[in-house]
C-alpha positions in Angstrom: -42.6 -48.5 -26.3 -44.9 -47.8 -28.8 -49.0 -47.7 -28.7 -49.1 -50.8 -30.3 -51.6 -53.7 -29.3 -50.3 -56.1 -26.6 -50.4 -59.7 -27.5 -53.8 -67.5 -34.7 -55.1 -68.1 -36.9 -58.9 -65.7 -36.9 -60.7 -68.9 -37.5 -58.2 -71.1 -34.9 -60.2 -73.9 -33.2 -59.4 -76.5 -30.1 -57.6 -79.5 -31.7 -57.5 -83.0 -30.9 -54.7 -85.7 -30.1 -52.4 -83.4 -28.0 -49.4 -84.7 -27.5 -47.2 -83.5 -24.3 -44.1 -81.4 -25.0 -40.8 -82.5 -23.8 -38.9 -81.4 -21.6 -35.2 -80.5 -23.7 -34.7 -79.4 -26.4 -34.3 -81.5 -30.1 -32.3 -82.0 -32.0 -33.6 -80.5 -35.7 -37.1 -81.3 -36.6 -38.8 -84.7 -35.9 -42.0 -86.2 -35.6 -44.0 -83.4 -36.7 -43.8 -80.0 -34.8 -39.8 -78.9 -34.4 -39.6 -78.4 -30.8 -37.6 -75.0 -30.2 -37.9 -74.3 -26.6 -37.0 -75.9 -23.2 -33.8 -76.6 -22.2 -31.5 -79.3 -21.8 -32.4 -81.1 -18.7 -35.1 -78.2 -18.1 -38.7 -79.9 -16.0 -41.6 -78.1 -16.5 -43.2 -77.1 -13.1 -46.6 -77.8 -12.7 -49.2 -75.8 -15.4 -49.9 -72.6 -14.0 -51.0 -69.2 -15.3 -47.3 -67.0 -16.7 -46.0 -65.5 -13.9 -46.7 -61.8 -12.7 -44.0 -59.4 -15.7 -40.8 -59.3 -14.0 -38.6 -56.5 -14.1 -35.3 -56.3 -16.1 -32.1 -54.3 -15.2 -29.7 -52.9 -17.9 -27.3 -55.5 -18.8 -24.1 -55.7 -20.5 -24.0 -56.9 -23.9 -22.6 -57.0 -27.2 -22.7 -53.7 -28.9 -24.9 -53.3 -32.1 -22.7 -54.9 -34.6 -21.3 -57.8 -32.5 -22.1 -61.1 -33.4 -23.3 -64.5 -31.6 -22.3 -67.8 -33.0 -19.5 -68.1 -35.4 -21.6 -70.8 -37.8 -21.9 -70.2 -41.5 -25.7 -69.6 -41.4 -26.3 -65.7 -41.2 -29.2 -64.4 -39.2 -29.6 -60.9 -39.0 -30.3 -59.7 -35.5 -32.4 -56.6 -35.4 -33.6 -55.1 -32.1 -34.0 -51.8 -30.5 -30.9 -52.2 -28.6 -31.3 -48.3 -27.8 -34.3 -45.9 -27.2 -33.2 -42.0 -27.8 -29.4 -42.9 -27.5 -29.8 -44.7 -24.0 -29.3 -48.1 -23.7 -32.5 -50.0 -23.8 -34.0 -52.7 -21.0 -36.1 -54.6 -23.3 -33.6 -54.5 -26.5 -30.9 -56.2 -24.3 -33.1 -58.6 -22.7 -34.0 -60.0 -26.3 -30.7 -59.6 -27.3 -29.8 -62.1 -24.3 -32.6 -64.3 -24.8 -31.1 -65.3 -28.1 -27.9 -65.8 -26.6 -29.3 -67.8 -24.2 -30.9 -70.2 -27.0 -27.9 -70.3 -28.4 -25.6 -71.5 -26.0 -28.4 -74.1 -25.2 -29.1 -75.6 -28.4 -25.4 -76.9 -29.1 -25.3 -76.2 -32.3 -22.7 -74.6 -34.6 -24.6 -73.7 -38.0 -25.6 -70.3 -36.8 -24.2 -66.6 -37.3 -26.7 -64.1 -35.1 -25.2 -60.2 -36.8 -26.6 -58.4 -33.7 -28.1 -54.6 -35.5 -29.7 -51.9 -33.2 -32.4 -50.6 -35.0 -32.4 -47.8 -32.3 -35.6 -47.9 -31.4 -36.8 -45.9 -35.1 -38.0 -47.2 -38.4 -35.3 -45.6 -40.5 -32.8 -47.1 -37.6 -34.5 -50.5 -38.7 -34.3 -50.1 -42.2 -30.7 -49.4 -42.2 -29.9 -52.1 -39.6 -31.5 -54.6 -42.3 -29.6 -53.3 -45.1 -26.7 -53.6 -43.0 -27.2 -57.4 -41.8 -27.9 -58.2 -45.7 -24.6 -56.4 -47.0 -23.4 -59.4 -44.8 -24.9 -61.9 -45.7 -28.2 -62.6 -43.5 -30.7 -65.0 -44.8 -32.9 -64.4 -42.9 -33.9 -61.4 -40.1 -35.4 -62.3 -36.2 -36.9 -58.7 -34.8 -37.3 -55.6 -34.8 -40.2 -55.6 -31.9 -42.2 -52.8 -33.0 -45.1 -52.3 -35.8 -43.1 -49.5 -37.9 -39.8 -51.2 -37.7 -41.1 -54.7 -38.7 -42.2 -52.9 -42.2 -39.3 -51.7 -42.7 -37.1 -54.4 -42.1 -40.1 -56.5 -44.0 -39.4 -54.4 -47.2 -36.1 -54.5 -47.0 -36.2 -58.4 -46.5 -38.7 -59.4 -49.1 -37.0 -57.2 -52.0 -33.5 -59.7 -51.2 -36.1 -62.4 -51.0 -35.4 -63.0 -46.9 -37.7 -63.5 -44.6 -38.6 -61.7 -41.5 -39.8 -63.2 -37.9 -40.8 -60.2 -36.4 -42.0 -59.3 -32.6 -44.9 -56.4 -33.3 -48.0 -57.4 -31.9 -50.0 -55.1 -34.2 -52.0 -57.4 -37.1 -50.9 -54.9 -39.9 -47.1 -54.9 -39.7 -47.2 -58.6 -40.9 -47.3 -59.8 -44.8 -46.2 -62.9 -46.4 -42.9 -63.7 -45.8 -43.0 -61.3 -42.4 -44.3 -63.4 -40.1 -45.3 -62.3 -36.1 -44.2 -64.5 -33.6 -45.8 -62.1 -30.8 -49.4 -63.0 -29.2 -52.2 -61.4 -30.9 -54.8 -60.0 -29.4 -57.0 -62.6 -31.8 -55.7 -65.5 -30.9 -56.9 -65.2 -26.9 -60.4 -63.9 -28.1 -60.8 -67.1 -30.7 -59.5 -69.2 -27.8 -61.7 -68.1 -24.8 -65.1 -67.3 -27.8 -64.4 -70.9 -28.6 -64.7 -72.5 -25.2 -67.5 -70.4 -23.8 -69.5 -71.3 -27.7 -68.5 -75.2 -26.3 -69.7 -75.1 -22.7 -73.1 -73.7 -24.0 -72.5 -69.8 -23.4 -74.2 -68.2 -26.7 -76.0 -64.8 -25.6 -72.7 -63.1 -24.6 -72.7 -59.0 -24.2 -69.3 -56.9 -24.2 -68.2 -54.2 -22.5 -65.1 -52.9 -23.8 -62.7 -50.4 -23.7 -63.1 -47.3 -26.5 -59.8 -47.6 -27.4 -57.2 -49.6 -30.4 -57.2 -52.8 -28.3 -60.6 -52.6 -27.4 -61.7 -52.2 -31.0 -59.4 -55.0 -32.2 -60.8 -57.6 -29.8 -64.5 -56.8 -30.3 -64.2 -57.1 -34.4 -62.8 -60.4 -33.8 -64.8 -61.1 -31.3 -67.8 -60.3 -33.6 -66.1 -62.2 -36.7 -65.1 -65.5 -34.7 -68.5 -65.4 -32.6 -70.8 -65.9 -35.8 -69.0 -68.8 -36.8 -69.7 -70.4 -33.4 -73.1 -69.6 -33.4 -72.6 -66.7 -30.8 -75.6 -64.0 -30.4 -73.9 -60.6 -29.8 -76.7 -59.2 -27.6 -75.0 -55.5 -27.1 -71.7 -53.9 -27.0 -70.8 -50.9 -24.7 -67.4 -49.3 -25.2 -66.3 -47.4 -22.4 -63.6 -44.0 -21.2 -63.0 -44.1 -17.6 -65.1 -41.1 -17.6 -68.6 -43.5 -18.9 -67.4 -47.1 -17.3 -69.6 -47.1 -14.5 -72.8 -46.3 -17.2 -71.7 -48.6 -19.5 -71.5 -51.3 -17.5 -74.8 -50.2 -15.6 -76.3 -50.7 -19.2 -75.0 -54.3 -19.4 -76.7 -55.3 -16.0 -80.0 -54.1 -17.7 -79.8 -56.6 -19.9 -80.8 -58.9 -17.3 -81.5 -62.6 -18.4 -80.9 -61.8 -21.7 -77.3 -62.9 -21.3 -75.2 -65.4 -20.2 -71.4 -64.0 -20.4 -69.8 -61.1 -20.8 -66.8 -60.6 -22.8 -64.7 -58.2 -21.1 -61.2 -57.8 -23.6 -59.3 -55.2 -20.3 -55.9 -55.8 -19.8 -54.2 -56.0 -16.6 -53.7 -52.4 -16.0 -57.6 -51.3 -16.7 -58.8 -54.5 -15.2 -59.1 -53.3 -11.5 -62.0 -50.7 -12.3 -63.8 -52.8 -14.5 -64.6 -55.2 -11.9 -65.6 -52.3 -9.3 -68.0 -51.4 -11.9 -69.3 -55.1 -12.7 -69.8 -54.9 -9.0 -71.6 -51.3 -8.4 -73.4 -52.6 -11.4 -74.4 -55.3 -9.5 -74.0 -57.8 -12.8 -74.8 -61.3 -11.5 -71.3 -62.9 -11.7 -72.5 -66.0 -10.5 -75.1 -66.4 -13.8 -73.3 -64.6 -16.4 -69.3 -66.4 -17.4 -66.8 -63.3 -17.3 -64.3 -63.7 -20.3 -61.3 -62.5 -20.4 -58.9 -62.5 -23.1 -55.1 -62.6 -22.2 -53.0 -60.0 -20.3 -54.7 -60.8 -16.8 -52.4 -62.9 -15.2 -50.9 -61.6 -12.6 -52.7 -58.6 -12.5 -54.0 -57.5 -8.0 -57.4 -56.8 -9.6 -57.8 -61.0 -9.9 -58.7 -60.8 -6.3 -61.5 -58.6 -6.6 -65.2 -60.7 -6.0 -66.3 -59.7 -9.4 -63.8 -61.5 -10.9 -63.9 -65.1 -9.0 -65.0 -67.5 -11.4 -64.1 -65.7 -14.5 -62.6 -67.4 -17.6 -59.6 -66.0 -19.4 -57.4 -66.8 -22.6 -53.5 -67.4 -21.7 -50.7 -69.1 -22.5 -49.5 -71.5 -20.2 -46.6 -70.9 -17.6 -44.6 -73.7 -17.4 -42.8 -72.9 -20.2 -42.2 -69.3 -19.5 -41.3 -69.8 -15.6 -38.6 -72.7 -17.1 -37.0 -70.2 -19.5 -37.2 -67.5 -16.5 -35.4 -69.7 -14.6 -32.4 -70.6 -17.0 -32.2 -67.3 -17.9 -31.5 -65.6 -14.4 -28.8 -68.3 -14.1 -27.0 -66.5 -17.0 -27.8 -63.6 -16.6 -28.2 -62.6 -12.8 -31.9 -60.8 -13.6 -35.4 -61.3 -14.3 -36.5 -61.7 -18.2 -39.2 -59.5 -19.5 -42.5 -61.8 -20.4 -41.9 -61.2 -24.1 -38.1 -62.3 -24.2 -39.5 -65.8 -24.9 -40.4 -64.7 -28.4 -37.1 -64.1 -29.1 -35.7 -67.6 -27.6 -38.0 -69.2 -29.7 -37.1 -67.4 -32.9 -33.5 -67.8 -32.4 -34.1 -71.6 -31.5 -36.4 -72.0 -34.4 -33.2 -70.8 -36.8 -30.7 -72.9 -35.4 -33.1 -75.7 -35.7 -33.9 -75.1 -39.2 -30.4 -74.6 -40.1 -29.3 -77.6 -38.3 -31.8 -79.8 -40.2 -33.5 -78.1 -43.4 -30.1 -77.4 -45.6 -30.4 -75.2 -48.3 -34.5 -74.8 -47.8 -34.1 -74.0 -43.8 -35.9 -70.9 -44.4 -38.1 -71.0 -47.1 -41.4 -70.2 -47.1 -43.1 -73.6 -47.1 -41.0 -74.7 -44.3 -41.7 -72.2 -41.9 -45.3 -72.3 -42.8 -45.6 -76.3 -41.6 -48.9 -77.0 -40.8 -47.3 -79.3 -38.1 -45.9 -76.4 -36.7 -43.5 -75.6 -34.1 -42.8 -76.2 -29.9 -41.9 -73.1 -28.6 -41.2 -72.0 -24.5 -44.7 -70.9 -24.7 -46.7 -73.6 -26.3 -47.6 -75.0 -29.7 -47.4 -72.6 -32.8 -47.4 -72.3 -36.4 -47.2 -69.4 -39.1 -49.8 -68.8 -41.8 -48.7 -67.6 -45.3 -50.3 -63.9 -44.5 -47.4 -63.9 -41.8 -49.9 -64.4 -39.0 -49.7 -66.9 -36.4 -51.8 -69.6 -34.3 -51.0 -70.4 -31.1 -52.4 -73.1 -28.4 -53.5 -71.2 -25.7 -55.0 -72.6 -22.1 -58.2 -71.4 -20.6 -57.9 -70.1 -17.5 -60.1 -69.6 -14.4 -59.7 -66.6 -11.6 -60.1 -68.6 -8.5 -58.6 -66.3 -5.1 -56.7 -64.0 -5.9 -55.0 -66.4 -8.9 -55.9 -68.4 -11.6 -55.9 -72.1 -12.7 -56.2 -73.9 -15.7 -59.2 -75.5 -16.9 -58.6 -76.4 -20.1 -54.9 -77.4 -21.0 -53.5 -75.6 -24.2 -52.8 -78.0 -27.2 -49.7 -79.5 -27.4 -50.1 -80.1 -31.3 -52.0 -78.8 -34.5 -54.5 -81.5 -36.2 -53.6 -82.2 -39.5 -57.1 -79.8 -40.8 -56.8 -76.0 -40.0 
């Protein structure tokens, strides 16, 4: 893949009345938020943190240029369906994740045109030109930042717009909306309950790098608004961890959390030097901010007790489990994005007419249910999601506070 950020609103806040999703899927949209993602017949397993990334063999698909669906609604399907002229893992997974939705919502309305954008920006931008010469009203994909602009400016200059899987902030715009997890939405969401259980002197120690420096500005941004006092911020390279974080336990009572926006892969040495730091886990909260589930280093002792942004697993281990049914193999965590878009069209379509896609539909305030949760698109093609809070308790991790299952009526 690319270097973009892994996984809405900047300013997105805990909501009351939360209303429990259901467990199949609607028919069109009803009763506020469409819901786009279990099932028929699907039971949500208890709440638990997404389960550990699975891994995906090749499998045989459509080519680029197939279709799925015969309905008379045209979606233009744009994915990276090959990397360097080799079939890719991730590009047919999301490729069968929409089939998947398909076949489960019932519903007729919808043409998918199935382009492969080849894994390149000028592979996306003539994918797009391709799915409009057809007749696509509307484009789910590409995944990544470059190829969402291009299919973007294509889209907007037919007036169509794009629900796009780049997790990167910039590639978005109105009428290109990201349906990925932003690295923004889990710090708001973990900031927000530490500010609420009385944690406001909160230091950070982050890594010097694109997704470190995206997490800390919002981090910085959100925290003022919820009275948070940012009492230092260490960046770190492998090479200055173990001084960075010996920095942090200088601060001594001065704090009571630290804000540590790792993902899974860097997580395992941070917490080695939390502990040669000899930080007081037991005094100052750990925060995390998404990407940690699953990840070995949640059984380290510096982590126990921590508190981490997610969303929940339910949904995802429900899709998983549909999905190796029809497929004989394990999805990738992000093939749920493209389940949800490709519900979220046929649902429109089924129920919106000739507005199923304009802009002040798919920018509800009520939002939408997706396999992941509760989400909505803002007009600057950004996204709020209702995440869970989660806590790193043996080895694993628990919820503690339940994601919402609806938006409030006030953003």
């Amino acid at each position: 893949m690319t270097s973009e950020l892994p996984p809405t609103d900047r300013r997105f806040t805990r909501r009351q009345g939360l209303a429990a999703l259901g467990a199949s899927a609607v028919a069109g949209l009803a009763g506020g938020c469409a819901q786009v993602g279990f099932g028929p017949g699907a039971q949500e397993p208890p709440l638990a943190a997404p389960t550990t990334p699975v891994q995906s063999a090749p499998l045989a698909g459509a080519p680029a240029g197939a279709t799925i669906g015969a309905g008379p609604v045209r979606v233009g399907l744009v994915l990276p369906l090959t990397s360097q002229g080799a079939p890719s893992v991730i590009g047919g997974a999301l490729r069968n994740a929409v089939e998947l939705a398909h076949a489960e919502s019932g519903s007729g309305e919808v043409t998918f045109l199935v382009k492969d954008d080849q894994s390149t920006p000028d592979g996306a931008r003539a994918a797009a030109q391709q799915a409009l010469s057809e007749g696509a009203e509307m484009f789910v994909g590409p995944l990544f930042a470059g190829n969402v602009k291009e299919v973007g400016r294509i889209a907007r200059a037919a007036n169509r717009p794009v629900i796009g899987f780049s997790t990167d902030a910039t590639a978005a715009a109105r009428g290109v909306y990201l349906l990925s997890f932003l690295i923004e939405s889990y710090v708001d969401r973990i900031v927000d309950y530490a500010a609420g259980k009385g944690r406001r002197a909160i230091a950070a120690l982050a890594p010097d790098n694109d997704y470190g420096r995206v997490a800390l500005a919002e981090f910085q941004s959100f925290g003022a608004t919820k009275g948070v006092r940012v009492v230092a911020i260490e960046q770190y390279t492998s090479a200055t961890l173990n001084a960075a974080a010996a920095k942090i336990a200088a601060l001594g009572n001065q704090i009571d959390a630290l804000f540590v926006p790792e993902q899974g892969d860097g997580l395992a040495a941070v917490a080695q030097a939390i502990a040669n730091a000899r930080i007081d886990v037991r005094r100052v909260q750990i925060l995390g901010a998404g990407l940690w589930s699953g990840s070995a280093a949640l059984k380290a002792p510096a982590l126990q007790g921590a508190w981490f942004s997610a969303p929940e697993g339910a949904g995802f281990s429900a899709f998983a489990q549909r999905y190796r049914a029809k497929f004989n193999a394990d999805p990738p965590r992000i093939a749920t994005l493209a389940y949800d878009a490709a519900s979220l069209a046929g649902a429109l379509a089924r129920a919106q007419g000739s507005q199923r896609f304009a802009e002040s539909v798919l920018t509800s305030p009520a939002g939408f249910n997706g396999a992941d949760g509760v989400f909505r698109f803002r007009a600057d093609g950004l996204n709020e999601r209702g995440l869970a809070v989660m806590q790193v308790s043996n080895g694993g991790a628990t919820t503690i506070a339940a994601a919402p299952r609806s938006f409030g009526a006030a953003t």
